[in-house]
N, C-alpha and C positions, 0 to 999 in steps of 0.2 A: 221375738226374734227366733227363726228355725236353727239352732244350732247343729251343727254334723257331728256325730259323735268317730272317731278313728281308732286305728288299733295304736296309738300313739297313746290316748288318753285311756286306755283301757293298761296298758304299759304303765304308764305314768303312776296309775290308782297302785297298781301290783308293785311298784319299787316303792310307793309312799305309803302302803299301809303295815300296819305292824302288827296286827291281830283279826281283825274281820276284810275276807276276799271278799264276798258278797255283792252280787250284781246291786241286791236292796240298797247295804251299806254303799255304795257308791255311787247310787241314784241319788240318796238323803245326803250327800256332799257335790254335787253338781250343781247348780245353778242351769236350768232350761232346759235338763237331760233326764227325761223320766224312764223310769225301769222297762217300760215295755220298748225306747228307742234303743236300750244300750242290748235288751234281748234282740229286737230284730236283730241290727248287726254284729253280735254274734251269730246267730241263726243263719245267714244270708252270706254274710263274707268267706271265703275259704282260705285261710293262711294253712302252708303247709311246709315242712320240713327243710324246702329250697328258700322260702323267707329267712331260716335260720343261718344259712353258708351266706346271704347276699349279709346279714351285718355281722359276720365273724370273722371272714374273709381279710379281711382290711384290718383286722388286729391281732388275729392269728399269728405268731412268730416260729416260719420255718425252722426245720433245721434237717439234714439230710440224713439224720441220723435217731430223726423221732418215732416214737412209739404211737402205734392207734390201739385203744383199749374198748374192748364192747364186754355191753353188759345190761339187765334188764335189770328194772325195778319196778314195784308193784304200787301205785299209785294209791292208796286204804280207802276203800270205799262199803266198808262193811254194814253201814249201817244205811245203804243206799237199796229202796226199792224197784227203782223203776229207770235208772241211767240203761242205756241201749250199751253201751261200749263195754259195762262191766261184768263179769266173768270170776268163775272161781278159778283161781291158780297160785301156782307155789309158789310162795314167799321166803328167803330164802332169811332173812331179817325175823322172821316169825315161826321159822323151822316150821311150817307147816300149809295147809291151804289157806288164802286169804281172796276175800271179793273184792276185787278191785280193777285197773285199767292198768294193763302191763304194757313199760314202755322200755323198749330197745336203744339204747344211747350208744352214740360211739363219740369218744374223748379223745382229743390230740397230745398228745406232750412232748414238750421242749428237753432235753432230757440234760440240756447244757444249762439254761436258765430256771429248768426245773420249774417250768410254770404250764399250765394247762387249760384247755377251751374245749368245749362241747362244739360240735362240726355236724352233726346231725344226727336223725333220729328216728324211730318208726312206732307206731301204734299196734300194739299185737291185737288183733282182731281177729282170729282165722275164719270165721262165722261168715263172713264179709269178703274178704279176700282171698281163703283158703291158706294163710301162709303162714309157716312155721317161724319162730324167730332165726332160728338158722338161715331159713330163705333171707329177714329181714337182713340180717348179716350179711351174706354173699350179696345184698344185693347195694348194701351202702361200700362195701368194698369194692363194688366192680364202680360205683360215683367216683370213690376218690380216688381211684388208681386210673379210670380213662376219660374224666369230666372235672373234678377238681383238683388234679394234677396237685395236691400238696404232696411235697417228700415224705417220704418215712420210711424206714428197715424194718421195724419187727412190731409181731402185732402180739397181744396179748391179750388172754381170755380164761371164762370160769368154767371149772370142771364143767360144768351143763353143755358148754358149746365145744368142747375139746370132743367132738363126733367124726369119725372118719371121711365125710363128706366135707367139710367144712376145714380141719386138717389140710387134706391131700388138696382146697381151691387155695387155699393159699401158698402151699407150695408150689401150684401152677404158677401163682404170681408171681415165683422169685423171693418170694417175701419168708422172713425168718420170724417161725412163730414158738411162743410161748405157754405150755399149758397144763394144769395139776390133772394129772388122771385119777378115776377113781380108783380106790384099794382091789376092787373085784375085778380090775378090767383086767384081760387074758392078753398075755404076752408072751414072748420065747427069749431068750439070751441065748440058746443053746444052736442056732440057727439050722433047725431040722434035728439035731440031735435027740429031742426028747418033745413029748408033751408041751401045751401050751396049758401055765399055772396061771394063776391071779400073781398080780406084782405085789403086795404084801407077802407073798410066799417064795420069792426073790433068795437069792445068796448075795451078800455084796462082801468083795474084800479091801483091802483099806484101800488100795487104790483106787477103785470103783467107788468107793466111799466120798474120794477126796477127787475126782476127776469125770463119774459120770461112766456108765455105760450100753455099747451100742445093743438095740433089742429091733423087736421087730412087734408088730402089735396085730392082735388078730385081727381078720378082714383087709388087713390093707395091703396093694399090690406086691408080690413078693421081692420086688426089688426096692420097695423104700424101707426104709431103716431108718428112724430115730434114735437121739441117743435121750438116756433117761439117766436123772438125777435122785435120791436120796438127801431130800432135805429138813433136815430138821426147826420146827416152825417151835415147837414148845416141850416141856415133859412128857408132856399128854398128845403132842399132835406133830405127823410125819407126815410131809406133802412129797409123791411122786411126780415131778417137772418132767412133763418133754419137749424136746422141741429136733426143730429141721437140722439146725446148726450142729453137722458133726464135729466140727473142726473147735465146738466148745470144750473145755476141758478142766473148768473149775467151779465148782458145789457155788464156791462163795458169789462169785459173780451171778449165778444165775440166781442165788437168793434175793441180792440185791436188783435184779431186775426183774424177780417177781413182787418185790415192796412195791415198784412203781406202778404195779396194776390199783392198787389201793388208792390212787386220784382218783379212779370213776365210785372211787364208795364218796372220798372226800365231796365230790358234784354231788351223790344223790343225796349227799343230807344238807348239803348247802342249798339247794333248789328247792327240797322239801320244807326246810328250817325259813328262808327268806322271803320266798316269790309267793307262797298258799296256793302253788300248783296241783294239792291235793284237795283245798279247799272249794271249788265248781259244784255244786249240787245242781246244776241244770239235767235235764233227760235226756235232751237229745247230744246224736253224738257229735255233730259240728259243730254245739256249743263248747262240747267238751277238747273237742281237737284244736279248737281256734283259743280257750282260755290257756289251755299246755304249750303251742307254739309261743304264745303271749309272754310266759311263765319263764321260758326255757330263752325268752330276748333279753328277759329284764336279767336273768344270772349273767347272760353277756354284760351288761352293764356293767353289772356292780362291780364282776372280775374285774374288765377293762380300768374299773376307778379303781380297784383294787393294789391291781399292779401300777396305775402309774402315780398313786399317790403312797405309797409302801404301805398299807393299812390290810389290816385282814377285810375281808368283805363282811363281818358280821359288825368290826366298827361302821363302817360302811351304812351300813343298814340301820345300824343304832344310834348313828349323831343325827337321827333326824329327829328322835324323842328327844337326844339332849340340844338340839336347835331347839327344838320346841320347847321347853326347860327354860332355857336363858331368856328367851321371847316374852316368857309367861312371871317370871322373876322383873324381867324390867317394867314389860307393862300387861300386867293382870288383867284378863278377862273379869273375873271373877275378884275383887277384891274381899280380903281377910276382914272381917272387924270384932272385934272384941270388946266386951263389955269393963 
């Protein structure tokens, strides 16, 4: 019997295994589906990014007042010779360069129900497309603000993408954003008065301390004006916030809504941790773009059972060893004997 192998059953392998992805390991647990059918179709299929919004769409939970979060992570492929998609570049996880396939995500969140979904995504390729992940950013922004019409207010991002281009498009949108500058970047508070310093070399007084204030940042048109924050993250570590919202005017508040950037770390290590989306050692790169679309359905999954069964997604993921447990307790594959 010719069976059809789908991106269902490729899904299905990636939510049920718990240690080897492997195309091999998943031929040797098929029944009439050998390695070279499940390669073709990867090879031959192209799932891409808009797969991802048609099953998220439907469980995604508005709110008119949510956050979109972007952010890149580096897929570890360091010990990979010959994948087409992989590249050396910063890891921010490893302070340093790593070979791997960098992937741009942008996270939705509910900020009433405090719950969150992955809504799409891009592949950093520039070799291929020419496109910086900045470009990938503008360009899932300009999807969800005039193609997938979900709500949201304020966006929020990592020092890397807090660039003047990228800033002042979303102030075009209306949209109120959020973001750590680096210590070296040149700013004025003094508006024309003086020189433009690095913001670690800043005066603040307590007020400003405690309420934030207005600057101007080099390069950017002489009538926008951010205001900037002063906040303190640890002993050792002071993050400068800015954002669009002049009419903001307390340290605390905007600390608290820079914790909420910290979902899209929670997705990268749940995706990395559950789905084996780094685990693909195929070459080519549509094998590799069609296992990450794959990888990035099955985290919809697990969420979606997540939240409507109150479980964290890592039970989730782990009662199917202890299904498998109970199964093998009642009736043994392998019977015990003892002499």
């Amino acid at each position: 019997m010719n069976m059809k192998f789908t991106k269902l059953d490729y899904c299905q392998y990636l939510l049920s295994s718990q240690i080897n992805y492997t195309i091999t390991n998943l031929a040797e647990h098929l029944e009439s589906i050998s390695h070279d059918k499940i390669n073709y179709y990867l090879k031959t299929e192209k799932l891409t990014p808009r797969l991802l919004w048609d099953n998220v769409k439907d469980v995604v939970e508005p709110d008119d007042n949510g956050y979109i979060i972007f952010d890149d992570s580096i897929l570890d492929k360091r010990y990979s010779e010959e994948i087409e998609i992989v590249r050396r570049q910063y890891s921010g996880n490893e302070h340093g360069v790593l070979k791997g396939i960098g992937v741009v995500s942008c996270v939705y969140v509910n900020p009433t129900l405090q719950r969150f979904w992955v809504i799409d995504y891009r592949i950093f390729n520039p070799d291929v497309d020419g496109k910086t992940k900045i470009d990938h950013v503008k360009d899932m922004l300009q999807s969800l603000v005039y193609h997938k019409l979900l709500p949201f207010d304020t966006v929020l991002m990592d020092t890397w993408y807090a660039v003047h281009s990228l800033m002042l498009y979303i102030d075009s949108l209306d949209k109120i954003y959020y973001c750590p500058l680096k210590d070296n970047r040149l700013v004025d508070d003094t508006f024309g008065q003086a020189k433009y310093k690095r913001i670690e070399l800043l005066e603040w007084s307590p007020e400003e301390l405690e309420c934030g204030k207005i600057i101007k940042i080099k390069g950017f048109p002489a009538q926008k004006k951010v205001k900037l924050f002063r906040v303190t993250v640890s002993t050792n570590r002071t993050d400068y916030i800015a954002t669009n919202d002049l009419s903001q005017s307390s340290t605390d508040v905007v600390q608290e809504v820079c914790k909420i950037r910290w979902k899209i770390e929670e997705f990268h290590r749940e995706i990395k941790q559950l789905t084996g989306i780094e685990s693909c050692q195929c070459r080519k790169a549509r094998l590799q773009r069609n296992h990450i679309a794959c990888a990035m359905l099955v985290w919809v999954r697990l969420k979606n059972l997540a939240y409507t069964t109150g479980q964290t997604i890592y039970q989730i993921k782990h009662n199917l060893l202890s299904n498998y447990l109970i199964q093998q307790l009642k009736r043994p594959s392998i019977l015990m004997c003892l002499v």
